[in-house]
N, C-alpha and C positions, 0 to 999 in steps of 0.2 A: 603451808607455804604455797605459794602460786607458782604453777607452773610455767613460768617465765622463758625456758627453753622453746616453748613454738614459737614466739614471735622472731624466733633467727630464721625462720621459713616464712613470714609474712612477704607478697609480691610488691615491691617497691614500684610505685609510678607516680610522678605527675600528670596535672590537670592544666588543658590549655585554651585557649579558645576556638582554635580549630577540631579538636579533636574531643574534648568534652562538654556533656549536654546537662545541663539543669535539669530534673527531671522531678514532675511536682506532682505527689502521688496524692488523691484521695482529699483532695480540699475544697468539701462539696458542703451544701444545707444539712443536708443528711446528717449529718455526724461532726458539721464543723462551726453549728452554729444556734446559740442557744434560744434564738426565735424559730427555728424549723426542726421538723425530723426527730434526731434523739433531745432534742433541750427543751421541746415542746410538747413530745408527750411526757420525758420528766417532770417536768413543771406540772401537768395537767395531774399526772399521781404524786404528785406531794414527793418527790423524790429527788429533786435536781439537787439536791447537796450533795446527793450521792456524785454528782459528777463536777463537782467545784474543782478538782484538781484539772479536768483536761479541759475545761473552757475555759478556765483563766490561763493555761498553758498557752492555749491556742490562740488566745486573746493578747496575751502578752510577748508571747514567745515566736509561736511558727509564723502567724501570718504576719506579722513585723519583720520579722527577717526572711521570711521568702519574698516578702517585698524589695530588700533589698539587694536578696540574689537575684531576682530576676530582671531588676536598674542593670547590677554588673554581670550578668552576662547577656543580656540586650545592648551595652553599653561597648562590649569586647568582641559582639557581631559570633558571639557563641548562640549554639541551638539551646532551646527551651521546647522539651516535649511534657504534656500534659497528659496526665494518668485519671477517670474517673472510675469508678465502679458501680453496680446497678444493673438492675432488672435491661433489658429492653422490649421485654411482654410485658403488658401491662398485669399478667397474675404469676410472674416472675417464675413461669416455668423453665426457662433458661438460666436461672440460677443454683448452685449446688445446694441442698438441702443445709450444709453446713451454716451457711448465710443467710439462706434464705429470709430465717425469722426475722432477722433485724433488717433485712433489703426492705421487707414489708412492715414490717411497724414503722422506720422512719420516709414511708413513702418514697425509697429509691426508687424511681424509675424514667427510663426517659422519658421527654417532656415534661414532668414535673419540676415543680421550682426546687424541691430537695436534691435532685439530682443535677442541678447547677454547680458552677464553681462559685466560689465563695467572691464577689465582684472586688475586694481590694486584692486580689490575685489574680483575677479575668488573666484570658490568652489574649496576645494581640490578634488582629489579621495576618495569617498567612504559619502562625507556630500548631505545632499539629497536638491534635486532641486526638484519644483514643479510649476505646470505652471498655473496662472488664467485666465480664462475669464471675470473676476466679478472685483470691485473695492477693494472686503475685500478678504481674503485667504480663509477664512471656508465658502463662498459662493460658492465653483466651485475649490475645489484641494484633500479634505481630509486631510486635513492638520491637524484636531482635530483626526483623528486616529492615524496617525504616531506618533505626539507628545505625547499620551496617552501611544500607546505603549513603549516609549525612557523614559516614568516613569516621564516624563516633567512635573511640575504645574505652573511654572511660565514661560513668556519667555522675553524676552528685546529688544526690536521693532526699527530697524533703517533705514534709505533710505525716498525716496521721493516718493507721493507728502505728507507732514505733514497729512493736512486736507482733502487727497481724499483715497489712496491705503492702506499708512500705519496708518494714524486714525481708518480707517475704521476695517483693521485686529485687529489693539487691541483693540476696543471696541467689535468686537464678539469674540475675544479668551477671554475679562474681562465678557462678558453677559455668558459664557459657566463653569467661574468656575478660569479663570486663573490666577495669579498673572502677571500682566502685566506693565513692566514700556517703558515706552517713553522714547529717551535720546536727550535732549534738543538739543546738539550740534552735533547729529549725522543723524538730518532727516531735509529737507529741502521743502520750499514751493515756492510761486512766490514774499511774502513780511514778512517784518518784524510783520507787524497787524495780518496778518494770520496764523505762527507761535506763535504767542503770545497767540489769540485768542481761537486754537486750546489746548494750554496748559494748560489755564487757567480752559478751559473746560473739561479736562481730570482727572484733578484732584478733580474735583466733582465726586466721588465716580469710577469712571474708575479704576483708578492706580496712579501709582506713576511717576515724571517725574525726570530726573536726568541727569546730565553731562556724558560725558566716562572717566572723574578722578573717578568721585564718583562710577559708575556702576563698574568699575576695581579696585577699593581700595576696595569694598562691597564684592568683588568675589575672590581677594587676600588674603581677613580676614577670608573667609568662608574655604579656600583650606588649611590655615594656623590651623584653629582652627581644623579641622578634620585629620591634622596630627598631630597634640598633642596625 
């Protein structure tokens, strides 16, 4: 039986357009795209089936609907902050040994094209990009000043990998204070158990997890009810 008594302690909040941020973790060549980085040296070893689950996710799932969160909250005059991760030596001695391996075999690094955003995601002019060397954002970017100063309390978490970059940022932006949701069909892993897993576990007192219907119908009622 599930223990269904924590969620009477889950933090209730709303998401609005002044006060929460898009925040789009890790949707680079590197890892997000099956002609660079990880889907290329796949392919080169005879091995890219092994990874049919998260490029068709990603192909299907995140970056179609981060396209379309980031229409509705550019649309509602809400912030959009971008999350990359990556070397910025080029022999990635600033990064934790834990990563390291995979920063260098899919040639993360700055100035490389793998360490690019994925361009049907691109930042506009003027939305701030920030770069990690850590798994989570508030380990290694500053990322809790910026959004502190932009008036930010909540933000809405999308990109890959589920359970390593973008779990990781909203569990320390929900341990710092924030209102923080997941959105189910906008972040992606290497299987279905592992997205499932990670959800299930977020909603033990973490945050909130939610569709990009629901997160954009939430944020449509909030821009509506404040022009009354």
């Amino acid at each position: 039986m599930p223990a269904d008594y924590i969620n009477d302690f889950n933090n209730p909040f709303s998401i609005g357009p002044k006060s929460t941020a898009l925040v789009v973790v890790d949707l680079q060549y590197a890892t997000g795209s099956l002609d660079h980085g990880l889907g290329k040296m796949l392919r080169e070893q005879g091995r890219l089936e092994e990874a049919d689950y998260r490029f068709s996710r990603i192909n299907k799932l995140v970056l179609p609907n981060t396209e379309r969160l980031l229409k509705a909250f550019r649309d509602a005059g809400a912030p959009v902050v971008y999350v990359t991760y990556g070397a910025e030596h080029e022999d990635c001695s600033d990064v934790p040994r834990h990563i390291r391996g995979i920063v260098k075999a899919t040639n993360n690094i700055e100035g490389h094209k793998e360490h690019e955003i994925v361009s049907s995601v691109a930042p506009q002019p003027g939305e701030t990009v920030l770069n990690k060397v850590t798994m989570g954002a508030f380990g290694s970017t500053g990322i809790e000043s910026r959004l502190r100063a932009m008036g930010v309390t909540e933000i809405v978490t999308v990109g890959v990998s589920t359970n390593n970059c973008v779990g990781m940022t909203a569990m320390e932006a929900s341990d710092r204070g924030f209102g923080v949701v997941l959105v189910s069909d906008a972040t992606g892993t290497c299987d279905d158990e592992a997205q499932a897993a990670f959800e299930a576990m977020f909603l033990r007192l973490w945050g909130r997890v939610l569709s990009t219907d629901e997160v954009t119908a939430e944020l449509n009622r909030s821009v509506s009810q404040a022009a009354e």
